[in-house]
PQR file of N, CA, C, O and H, with PARSE charges and radii, in Angstrom:
ATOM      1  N   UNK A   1       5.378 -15.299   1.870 -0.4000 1.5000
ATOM      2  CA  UNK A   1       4.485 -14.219   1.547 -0.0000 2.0000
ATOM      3  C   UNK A   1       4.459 -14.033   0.027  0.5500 1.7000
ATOM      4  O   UNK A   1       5.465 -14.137  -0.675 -0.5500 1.4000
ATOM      5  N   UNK A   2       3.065 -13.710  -0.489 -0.4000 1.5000
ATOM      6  CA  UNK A   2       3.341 -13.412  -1.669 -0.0000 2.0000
ATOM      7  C   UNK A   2       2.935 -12.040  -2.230  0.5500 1.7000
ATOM      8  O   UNK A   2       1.915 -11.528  -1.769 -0.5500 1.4000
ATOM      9  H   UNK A   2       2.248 -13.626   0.081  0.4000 1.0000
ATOM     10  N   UNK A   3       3.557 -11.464  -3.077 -0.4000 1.5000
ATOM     11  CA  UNK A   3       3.728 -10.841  -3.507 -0.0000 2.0000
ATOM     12  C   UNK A   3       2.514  -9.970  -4.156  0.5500 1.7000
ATOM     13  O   UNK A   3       2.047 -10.529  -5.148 -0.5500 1.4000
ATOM     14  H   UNK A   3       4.386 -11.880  -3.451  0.4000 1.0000
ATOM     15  N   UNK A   4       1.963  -8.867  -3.864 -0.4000 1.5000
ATOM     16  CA  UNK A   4       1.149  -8.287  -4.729 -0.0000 2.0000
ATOM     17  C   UNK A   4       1.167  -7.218  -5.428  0.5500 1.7000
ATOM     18  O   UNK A   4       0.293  -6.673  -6.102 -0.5500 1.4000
ATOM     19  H   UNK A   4       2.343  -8.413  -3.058  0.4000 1.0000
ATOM     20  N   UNK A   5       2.384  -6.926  -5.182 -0.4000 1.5000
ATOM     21  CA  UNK A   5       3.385  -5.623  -6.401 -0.0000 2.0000
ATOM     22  C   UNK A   5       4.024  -5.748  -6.618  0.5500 1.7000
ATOM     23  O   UNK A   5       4.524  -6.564  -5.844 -0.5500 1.4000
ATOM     24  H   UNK A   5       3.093  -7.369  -4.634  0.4000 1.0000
ATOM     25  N   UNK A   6       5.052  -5.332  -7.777 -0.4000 1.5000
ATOM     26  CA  UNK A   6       6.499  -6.244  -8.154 -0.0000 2.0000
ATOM     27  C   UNK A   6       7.549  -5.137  -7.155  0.5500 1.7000
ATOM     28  O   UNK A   6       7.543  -3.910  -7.060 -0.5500 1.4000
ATOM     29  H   UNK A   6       4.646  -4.669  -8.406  0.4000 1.0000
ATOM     30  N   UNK A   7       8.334  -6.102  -6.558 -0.4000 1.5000
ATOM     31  CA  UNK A   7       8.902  -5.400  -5.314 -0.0000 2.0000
ATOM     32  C   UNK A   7      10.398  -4.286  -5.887  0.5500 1.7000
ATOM     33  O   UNK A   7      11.015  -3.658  -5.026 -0.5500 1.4000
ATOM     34  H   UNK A   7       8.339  -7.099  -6.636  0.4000 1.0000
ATOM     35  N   UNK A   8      10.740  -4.203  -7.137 -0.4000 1.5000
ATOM     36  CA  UNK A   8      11.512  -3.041  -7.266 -0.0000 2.0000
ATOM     37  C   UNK A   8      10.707  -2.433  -8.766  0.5500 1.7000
ATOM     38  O   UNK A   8      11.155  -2.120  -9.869 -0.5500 1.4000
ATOM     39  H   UNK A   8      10.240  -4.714  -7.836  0.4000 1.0000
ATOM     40  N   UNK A   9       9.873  -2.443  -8.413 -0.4000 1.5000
ATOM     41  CA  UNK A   9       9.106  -1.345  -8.798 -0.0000 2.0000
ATOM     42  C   UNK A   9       8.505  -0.353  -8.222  0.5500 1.7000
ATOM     43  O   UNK A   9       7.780  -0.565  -7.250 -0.5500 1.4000
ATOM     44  H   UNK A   9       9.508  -2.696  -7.517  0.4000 1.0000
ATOM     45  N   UNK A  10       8.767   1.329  -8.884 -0.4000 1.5000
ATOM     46  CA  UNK A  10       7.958   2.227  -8.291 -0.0000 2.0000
ATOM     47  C   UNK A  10       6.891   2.475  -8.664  0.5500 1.7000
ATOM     48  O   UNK A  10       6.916   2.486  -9.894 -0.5500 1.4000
ATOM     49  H   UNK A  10       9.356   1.501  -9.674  0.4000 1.0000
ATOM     50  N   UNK A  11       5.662   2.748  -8.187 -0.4000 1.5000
ATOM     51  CA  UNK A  11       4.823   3.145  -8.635 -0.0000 2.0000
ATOM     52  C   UNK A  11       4.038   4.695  -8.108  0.5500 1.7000
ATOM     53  O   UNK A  11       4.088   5.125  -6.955 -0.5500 1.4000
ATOM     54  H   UNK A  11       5.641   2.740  -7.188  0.4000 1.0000
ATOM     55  N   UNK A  12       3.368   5.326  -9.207 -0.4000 1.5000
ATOM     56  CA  UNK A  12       2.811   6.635  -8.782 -0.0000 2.0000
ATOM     57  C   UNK A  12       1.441   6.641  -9.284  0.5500 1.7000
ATOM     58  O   UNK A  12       0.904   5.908 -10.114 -0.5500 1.4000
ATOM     59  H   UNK A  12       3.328   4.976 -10.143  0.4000 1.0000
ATOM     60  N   UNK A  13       0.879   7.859  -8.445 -0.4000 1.5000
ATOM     61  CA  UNK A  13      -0.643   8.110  -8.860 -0.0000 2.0000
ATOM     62  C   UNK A  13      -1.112   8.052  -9.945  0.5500 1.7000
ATOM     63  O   UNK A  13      -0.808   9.002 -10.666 -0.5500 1.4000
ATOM     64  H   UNK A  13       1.315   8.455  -7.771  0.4000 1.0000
ATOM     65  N   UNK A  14      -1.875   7.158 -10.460 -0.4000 1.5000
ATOM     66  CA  UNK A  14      -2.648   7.135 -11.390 -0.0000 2.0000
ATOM     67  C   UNK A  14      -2.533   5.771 -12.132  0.5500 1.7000
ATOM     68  O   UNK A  14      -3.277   5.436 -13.054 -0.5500 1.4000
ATOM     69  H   UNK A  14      -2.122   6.386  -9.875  0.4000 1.0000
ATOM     70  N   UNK A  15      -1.322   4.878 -11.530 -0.4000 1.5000
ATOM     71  CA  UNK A  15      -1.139   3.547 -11.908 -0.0000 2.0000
ATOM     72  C   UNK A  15      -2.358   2.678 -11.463  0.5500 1.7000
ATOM     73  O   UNK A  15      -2.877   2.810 -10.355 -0.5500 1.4000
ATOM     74  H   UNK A  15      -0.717   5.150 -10.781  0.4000 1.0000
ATOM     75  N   UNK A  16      -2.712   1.930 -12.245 -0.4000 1.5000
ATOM     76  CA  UNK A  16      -4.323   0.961 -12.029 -0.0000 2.0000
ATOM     77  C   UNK A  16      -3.760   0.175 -10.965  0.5500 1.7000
ATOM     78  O   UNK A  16      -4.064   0.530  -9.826 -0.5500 1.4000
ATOM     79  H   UNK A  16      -2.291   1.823 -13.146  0.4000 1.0000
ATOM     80  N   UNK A  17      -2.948  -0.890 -11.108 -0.4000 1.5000
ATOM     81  CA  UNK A  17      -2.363  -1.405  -9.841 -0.0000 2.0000
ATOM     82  C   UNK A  17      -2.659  -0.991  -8.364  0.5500 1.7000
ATOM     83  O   UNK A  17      -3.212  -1.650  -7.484 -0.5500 1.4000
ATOM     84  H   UNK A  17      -2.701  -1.178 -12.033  0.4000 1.0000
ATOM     85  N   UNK A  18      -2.023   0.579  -8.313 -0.4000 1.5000
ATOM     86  CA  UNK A  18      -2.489   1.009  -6.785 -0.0000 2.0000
ATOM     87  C   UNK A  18      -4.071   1.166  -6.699  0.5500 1.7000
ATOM     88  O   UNK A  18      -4.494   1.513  -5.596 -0.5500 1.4000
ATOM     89  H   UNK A  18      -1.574   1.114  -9.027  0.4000 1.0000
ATOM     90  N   UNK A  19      -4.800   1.003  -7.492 -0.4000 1.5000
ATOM     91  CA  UNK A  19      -6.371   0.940  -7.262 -0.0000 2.0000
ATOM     92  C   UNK A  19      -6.324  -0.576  -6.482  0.5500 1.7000
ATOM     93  O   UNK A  19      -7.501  -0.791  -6.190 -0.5500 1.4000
ATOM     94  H   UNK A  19      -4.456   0.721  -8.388  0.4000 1.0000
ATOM     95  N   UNK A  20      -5.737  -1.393  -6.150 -0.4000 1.5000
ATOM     96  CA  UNK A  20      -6.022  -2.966  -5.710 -0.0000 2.0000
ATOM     97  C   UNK A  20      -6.130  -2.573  -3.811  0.5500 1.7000
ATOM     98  O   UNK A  20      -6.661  -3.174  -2.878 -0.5500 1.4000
ATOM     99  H   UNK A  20      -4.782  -1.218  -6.388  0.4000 1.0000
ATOM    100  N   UNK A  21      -5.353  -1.306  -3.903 -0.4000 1.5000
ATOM    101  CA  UNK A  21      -5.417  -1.000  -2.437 -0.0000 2.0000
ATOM    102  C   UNK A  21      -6.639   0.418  -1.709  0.5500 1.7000
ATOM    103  O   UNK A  21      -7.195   0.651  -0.635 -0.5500 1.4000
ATOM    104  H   UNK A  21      -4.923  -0.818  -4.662  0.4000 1.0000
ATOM    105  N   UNK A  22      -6.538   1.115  -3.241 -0.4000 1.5000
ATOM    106  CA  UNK A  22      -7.018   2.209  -2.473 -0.0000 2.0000
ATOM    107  C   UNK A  22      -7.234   2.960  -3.963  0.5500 1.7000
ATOM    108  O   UNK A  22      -6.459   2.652  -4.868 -0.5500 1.4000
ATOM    109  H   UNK A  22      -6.086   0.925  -4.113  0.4000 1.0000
ATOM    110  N   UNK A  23      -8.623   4.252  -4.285 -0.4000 1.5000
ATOM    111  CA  UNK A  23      -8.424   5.052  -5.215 -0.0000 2.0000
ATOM    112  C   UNK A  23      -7.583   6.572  -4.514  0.5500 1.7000
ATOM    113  O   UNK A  23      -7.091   6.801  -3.409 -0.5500 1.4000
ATOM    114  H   UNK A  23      -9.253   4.502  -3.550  0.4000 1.0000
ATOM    115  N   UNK A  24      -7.692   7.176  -5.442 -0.4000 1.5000
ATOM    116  CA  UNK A  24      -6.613   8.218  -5.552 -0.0000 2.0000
ATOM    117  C   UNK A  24      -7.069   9.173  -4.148  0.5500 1.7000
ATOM    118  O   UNK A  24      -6.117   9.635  -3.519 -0.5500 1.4000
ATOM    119  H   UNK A  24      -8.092   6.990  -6.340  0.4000 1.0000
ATOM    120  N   UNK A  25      -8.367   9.468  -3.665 -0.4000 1.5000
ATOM    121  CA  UNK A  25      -8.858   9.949  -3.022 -0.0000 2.0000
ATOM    122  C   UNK A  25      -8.489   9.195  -1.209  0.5500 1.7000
ATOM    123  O   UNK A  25      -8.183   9.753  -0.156 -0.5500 1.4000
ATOM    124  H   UNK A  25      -9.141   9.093  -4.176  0.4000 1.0000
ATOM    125  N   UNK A  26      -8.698   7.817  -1.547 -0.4000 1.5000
ATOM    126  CA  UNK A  26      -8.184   7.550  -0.234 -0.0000 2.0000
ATOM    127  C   UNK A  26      -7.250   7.332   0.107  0.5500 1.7000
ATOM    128  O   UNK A  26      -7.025   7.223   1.312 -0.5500 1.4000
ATOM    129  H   UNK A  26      -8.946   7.364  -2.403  0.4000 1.0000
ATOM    130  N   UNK A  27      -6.093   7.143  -1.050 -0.4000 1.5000
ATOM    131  CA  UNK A  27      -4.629   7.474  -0.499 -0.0000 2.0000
ATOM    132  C   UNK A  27      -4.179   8.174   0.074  0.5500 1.7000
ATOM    133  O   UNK A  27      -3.470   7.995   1.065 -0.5500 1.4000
ATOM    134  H   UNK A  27      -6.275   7.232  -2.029  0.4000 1.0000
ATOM    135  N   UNK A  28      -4.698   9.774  -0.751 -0.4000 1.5000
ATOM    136  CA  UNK A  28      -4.726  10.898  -0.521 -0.0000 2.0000
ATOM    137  C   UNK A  28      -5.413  10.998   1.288  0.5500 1.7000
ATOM    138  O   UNK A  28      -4.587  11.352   2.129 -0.5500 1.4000
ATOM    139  H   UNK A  28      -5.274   9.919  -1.555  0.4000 1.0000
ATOM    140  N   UNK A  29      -6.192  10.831   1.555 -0.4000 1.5000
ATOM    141  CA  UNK A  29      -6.481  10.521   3.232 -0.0000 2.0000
ATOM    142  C   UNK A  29      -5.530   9.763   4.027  0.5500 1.7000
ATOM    143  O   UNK A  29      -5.192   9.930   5.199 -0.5500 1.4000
ATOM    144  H   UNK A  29      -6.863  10.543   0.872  0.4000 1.0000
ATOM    145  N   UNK A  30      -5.197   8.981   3.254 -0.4000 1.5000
ATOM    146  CA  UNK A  30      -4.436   7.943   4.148 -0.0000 2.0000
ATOM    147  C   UNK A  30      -3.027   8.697   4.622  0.5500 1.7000
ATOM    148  O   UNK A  30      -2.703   8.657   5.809 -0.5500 1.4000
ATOM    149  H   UNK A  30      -5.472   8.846   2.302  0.4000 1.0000
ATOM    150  N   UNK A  31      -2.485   9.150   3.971 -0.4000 1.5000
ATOM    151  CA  UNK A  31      -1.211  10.397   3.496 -0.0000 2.0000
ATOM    152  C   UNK A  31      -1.741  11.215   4.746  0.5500 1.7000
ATOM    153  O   UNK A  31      -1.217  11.110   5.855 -0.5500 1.4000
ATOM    154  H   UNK A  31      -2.748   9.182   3.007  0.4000 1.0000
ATOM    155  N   UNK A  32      -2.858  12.065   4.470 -0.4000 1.5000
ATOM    156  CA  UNK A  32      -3.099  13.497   5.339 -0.0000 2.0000
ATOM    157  C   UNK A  32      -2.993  12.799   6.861  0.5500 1.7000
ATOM    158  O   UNK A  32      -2.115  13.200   7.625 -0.5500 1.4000
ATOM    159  H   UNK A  32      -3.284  12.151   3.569  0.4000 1.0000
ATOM    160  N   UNK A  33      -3.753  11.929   7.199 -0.4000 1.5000
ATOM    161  CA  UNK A  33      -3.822  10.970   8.590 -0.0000 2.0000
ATOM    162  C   UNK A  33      -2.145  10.520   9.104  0.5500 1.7000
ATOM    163  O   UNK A  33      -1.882  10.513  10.306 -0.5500 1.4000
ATOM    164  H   UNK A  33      -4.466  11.603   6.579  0.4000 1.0000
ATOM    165  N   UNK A  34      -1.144  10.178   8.123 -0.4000 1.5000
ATOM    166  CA  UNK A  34      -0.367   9.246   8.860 -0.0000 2.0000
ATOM    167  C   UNK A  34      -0.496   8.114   8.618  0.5500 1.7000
ATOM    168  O   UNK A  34       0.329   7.307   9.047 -0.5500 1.4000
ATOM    169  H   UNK A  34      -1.358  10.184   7.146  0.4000 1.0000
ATOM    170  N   UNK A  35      -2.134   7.508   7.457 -0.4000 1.5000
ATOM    171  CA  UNK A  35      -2.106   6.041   7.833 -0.0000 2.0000
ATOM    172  C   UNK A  35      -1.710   5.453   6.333  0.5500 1.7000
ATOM    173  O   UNK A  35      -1.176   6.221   5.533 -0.5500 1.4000
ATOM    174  H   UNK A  35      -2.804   8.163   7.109  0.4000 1.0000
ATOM    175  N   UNK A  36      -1.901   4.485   6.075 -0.4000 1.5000
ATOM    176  CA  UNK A  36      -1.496   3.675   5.154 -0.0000 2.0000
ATOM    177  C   UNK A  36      -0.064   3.250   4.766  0.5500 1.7000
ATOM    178  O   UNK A  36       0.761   3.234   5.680 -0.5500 1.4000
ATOM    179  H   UNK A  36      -2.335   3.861   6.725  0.4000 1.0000
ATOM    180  N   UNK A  37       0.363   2.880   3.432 -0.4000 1.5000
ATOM    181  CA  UNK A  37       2.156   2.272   2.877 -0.0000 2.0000
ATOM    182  C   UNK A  37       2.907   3.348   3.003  0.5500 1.7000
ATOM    183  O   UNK A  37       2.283   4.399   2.853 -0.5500 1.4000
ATOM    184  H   UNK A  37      -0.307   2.893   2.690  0.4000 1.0000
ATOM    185  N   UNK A  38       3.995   3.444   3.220 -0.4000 1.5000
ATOM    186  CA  UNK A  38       5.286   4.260   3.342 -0.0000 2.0000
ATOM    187  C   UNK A  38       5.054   4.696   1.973  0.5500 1.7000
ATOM    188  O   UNK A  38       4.386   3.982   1.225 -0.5500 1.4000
ATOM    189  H   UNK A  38       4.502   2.590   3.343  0.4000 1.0000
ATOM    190  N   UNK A  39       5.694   6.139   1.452 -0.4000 1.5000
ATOM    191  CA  UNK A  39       5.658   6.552   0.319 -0.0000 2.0000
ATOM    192  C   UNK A  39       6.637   7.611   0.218  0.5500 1.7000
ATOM    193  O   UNK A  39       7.403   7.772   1.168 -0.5500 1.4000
ATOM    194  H   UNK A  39       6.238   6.719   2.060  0.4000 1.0000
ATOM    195  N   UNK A  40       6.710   8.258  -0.667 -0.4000 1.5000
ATOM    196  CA  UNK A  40       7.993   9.606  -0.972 -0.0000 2.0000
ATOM    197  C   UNK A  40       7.063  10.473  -1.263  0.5500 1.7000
ATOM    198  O   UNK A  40       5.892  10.115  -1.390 -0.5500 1.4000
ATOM    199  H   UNK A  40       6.088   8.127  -1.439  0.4000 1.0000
ATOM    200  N   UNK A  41       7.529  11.991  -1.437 -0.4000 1.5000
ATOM    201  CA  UNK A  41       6.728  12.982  -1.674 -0.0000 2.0000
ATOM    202  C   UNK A  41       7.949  14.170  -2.312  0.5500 1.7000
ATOM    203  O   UNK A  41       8.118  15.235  -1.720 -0.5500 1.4000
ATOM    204  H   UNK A  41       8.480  12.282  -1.333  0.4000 1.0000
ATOM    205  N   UNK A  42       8.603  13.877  -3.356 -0.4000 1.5000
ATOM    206  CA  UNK A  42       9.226  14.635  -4.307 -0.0000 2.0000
ATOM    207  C   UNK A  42       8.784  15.798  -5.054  0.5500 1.7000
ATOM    208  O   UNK A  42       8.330  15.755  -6.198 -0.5500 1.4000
ATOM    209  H   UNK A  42       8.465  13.011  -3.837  0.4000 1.0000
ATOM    210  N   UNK A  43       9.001  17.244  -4.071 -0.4000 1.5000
ATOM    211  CA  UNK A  43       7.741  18.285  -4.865 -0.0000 2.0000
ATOM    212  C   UNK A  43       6.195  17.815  -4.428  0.5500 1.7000
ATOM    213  O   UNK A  43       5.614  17.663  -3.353 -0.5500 1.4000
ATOM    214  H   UNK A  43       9.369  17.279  -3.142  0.4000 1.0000
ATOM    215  N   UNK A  44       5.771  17.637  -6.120 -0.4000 1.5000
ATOM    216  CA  UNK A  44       4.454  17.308  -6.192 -0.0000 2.0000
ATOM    217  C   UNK A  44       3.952  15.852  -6.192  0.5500 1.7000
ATOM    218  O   UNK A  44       2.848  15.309  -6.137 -0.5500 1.4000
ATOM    219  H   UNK A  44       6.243  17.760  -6.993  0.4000 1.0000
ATOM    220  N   UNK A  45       4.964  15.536  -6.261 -0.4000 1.5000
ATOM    221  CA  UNK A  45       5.003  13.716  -7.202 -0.0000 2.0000
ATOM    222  C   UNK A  45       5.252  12.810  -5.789  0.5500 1.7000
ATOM    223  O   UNK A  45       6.199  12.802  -5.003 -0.5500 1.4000
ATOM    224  H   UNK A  45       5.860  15.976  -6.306  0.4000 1.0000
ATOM    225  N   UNK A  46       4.056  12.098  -5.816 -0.4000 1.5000
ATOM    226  CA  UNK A  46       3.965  10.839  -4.478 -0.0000 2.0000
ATOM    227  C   UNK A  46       4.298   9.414  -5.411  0.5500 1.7000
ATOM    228  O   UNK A  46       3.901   9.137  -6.543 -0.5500 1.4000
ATOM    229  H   UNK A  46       3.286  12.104  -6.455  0.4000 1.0000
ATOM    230  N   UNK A  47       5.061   8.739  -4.608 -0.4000 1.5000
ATOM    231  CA  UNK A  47       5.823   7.911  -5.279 -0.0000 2.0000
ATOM    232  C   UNK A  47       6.014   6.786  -4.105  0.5500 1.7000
ATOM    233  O   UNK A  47       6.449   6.985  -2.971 -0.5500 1.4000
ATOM    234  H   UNK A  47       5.384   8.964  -3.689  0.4000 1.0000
ATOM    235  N   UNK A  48       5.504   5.354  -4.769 -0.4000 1.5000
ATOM    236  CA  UNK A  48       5.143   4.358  -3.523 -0.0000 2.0000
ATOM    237  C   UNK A  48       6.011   2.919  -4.204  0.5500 1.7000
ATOM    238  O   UNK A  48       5.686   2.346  -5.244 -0.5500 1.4000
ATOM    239  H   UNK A  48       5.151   5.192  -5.691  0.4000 1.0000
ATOM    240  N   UNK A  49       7.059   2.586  -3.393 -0.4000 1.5000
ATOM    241  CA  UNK A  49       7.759   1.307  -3.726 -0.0000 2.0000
ATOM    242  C   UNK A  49       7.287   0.472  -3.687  0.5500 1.7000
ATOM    243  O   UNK A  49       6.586   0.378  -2.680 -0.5500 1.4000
ATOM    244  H   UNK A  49       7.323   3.052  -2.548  0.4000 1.0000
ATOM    245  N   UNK A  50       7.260  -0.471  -4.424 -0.4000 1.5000
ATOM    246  CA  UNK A  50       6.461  -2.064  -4.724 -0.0000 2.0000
ATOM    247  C   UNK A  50       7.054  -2.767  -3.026  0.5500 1.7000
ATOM    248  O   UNK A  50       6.424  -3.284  -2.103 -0.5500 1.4000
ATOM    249  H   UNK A  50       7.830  -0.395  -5.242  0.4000 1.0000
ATOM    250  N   UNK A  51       7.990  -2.577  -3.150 -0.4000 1.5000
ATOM    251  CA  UNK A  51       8.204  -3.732  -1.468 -0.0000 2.0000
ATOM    252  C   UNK A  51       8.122  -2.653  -0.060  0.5500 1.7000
ATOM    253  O   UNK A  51       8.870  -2.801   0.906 -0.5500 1.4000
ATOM    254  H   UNK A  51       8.502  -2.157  -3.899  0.4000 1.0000
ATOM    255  N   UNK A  52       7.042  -1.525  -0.154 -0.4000 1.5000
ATOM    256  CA  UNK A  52       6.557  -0.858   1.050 -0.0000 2.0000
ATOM    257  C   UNK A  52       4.920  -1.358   0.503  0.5500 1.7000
ATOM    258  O   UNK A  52       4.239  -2.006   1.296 -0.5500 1.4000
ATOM    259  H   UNK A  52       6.434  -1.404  -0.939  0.4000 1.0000
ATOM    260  N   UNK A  53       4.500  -1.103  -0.524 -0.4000 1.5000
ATOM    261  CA  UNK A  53       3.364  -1.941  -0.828 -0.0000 2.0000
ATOM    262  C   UNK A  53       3.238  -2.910   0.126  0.5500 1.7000
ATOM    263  O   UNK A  53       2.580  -2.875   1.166 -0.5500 1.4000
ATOM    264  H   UNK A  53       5.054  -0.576  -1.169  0.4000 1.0000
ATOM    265  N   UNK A  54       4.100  -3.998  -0.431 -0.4000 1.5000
ATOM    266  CA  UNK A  54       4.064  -5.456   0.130 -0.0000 2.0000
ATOM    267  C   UNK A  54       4.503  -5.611   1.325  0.5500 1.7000
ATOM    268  O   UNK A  54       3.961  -6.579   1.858 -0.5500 1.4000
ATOM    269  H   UNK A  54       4.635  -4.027  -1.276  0.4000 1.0000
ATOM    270  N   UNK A  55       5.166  -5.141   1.912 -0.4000 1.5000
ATOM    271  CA  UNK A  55       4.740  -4.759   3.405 -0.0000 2.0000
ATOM    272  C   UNK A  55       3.754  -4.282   4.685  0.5500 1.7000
ATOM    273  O   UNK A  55       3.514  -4.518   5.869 -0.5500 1.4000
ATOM    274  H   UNK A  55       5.606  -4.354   1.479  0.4000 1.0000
ATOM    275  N   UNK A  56       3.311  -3.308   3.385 -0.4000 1.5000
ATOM    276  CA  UNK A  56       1.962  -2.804   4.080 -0.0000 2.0000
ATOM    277  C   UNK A  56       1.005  -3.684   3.868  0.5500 1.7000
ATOM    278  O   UNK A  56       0.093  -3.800   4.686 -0.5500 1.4000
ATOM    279  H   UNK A  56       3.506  -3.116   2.424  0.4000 1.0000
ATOM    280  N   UNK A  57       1.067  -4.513   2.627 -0.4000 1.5000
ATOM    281  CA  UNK A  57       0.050  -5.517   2.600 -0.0000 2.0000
ATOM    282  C   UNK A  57      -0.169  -6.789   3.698  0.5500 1.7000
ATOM    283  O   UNK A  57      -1.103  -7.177   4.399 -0.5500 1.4000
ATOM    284  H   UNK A  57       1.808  -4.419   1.962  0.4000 1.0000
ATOM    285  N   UNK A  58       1.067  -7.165   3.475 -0.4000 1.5000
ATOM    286  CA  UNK A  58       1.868  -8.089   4.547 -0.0000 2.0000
ATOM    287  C   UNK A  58       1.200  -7.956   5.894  0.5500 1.7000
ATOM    288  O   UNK A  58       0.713  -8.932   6.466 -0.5500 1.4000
ATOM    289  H   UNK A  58       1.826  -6.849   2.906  0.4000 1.0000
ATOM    290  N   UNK A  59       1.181  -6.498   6.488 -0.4000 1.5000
ATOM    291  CA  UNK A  59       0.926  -6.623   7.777 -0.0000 2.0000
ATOM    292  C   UNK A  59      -0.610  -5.764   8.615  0.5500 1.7000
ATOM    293  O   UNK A  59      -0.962  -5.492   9.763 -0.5500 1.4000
ATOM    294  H   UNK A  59       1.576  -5.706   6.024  0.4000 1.0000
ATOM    295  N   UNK A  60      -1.262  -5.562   6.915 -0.4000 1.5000
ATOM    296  CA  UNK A  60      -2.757  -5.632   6.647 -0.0000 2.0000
ATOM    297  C   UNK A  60      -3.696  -6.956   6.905  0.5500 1.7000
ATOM    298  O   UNK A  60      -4.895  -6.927   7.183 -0.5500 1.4000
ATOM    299  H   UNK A  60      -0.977  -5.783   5.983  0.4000 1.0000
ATOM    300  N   UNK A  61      -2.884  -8.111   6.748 -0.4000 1.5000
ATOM    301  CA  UNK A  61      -3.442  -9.527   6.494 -0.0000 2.0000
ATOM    302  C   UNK A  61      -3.763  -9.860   7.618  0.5500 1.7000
ATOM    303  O   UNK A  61      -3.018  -9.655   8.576 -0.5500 1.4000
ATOM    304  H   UNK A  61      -1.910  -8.135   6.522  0.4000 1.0000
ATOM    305  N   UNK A  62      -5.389 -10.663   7.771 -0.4000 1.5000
ATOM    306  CA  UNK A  62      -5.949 -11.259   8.492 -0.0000 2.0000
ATOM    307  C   UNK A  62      -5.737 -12.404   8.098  0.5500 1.7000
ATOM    308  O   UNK A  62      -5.609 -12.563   6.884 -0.5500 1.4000
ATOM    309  H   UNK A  62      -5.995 -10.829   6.993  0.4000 1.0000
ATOM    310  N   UNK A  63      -5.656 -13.311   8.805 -0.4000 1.5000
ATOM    311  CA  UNK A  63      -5.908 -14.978   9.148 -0.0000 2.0000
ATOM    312  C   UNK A  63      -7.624 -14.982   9.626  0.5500 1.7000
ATOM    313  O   UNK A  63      -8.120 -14.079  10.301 -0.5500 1.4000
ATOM    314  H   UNK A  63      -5.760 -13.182   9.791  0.4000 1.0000
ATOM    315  N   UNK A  64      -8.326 -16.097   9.159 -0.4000 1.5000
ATOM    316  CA  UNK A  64      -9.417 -15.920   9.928 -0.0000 2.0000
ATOM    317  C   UNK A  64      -9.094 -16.969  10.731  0.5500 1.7000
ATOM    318  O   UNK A  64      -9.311 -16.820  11.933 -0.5500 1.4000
ATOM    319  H   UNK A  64      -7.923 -16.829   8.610  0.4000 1.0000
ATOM    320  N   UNK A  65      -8.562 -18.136  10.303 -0.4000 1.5000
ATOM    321  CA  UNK A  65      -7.895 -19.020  11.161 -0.0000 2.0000
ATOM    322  C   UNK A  65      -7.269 -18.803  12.573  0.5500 1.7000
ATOM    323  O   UNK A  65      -7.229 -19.630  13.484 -0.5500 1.4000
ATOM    324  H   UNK A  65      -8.385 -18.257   9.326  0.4000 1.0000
ATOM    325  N   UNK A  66      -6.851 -17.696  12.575 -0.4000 1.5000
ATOM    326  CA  UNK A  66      -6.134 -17.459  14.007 -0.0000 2.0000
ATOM    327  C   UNK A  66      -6.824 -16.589  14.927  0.5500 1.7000
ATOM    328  O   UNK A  66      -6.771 -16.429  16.146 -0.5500 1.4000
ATOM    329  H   UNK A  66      -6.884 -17.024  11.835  0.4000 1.0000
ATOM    330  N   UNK A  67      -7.722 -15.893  13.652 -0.4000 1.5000
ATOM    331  CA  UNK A  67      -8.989 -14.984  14.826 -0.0000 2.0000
ATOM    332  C   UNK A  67      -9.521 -15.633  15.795  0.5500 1.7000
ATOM    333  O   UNK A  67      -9.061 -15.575  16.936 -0.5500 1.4000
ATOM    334  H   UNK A  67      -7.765 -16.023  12.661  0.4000 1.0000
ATOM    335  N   UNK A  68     -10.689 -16.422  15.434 -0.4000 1.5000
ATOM    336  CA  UNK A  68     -11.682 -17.754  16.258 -0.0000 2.0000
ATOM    337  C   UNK A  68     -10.118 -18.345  17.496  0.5500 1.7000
ATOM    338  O   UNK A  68     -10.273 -18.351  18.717 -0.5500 1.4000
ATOM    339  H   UNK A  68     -11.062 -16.469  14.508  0.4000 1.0000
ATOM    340  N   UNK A  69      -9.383 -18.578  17.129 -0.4000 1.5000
ATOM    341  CA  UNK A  69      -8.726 -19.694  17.825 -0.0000 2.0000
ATOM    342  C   UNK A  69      -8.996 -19.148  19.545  0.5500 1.7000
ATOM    343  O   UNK A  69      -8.973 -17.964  19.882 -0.5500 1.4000
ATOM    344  H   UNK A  69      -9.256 -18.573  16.137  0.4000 1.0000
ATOM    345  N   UNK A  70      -9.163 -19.929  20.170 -0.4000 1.5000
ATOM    346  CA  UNK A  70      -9.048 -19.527  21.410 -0.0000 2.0000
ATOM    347  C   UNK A  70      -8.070 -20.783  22.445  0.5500 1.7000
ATOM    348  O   UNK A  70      -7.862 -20.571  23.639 -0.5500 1.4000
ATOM    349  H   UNK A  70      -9.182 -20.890  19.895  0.4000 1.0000
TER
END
């Protein structure tokens, strides 16, 4: 698997990086729902680990290869 955040890195709102997944608004949904990457919520401050990123990315991923297969 590769990597699309550096995995001991934290990152928080307003880092350009987390725009590759989502802007600030649909995180913010994703959070209120339950859905999207694992994250912390310290006070005010949402705070998302590079290897829950890449996890969530990880198991976001389509194959189209394995879709069709029958």
């Amino acid at each position: 698997m590769a990597n699309l955040f550096e995995q001991n890195r934290n990152y928080v709102l307003g880092d350009e990086e987390l725009n590759l997944i989502g802007d600030r608004d649909k995180l913010a949904q994703w959070r209120h729902k339950g859905m999207g990457p694992a994250f912390y919520k310290l006070g005010r401050k949402i705070i998302y680990r590079g290897a829950d990123l890449n996890t969530w990315a990880e198991a976001s991923r389509v194959d189209p290869s394995k879709e069709g297969a029958a």
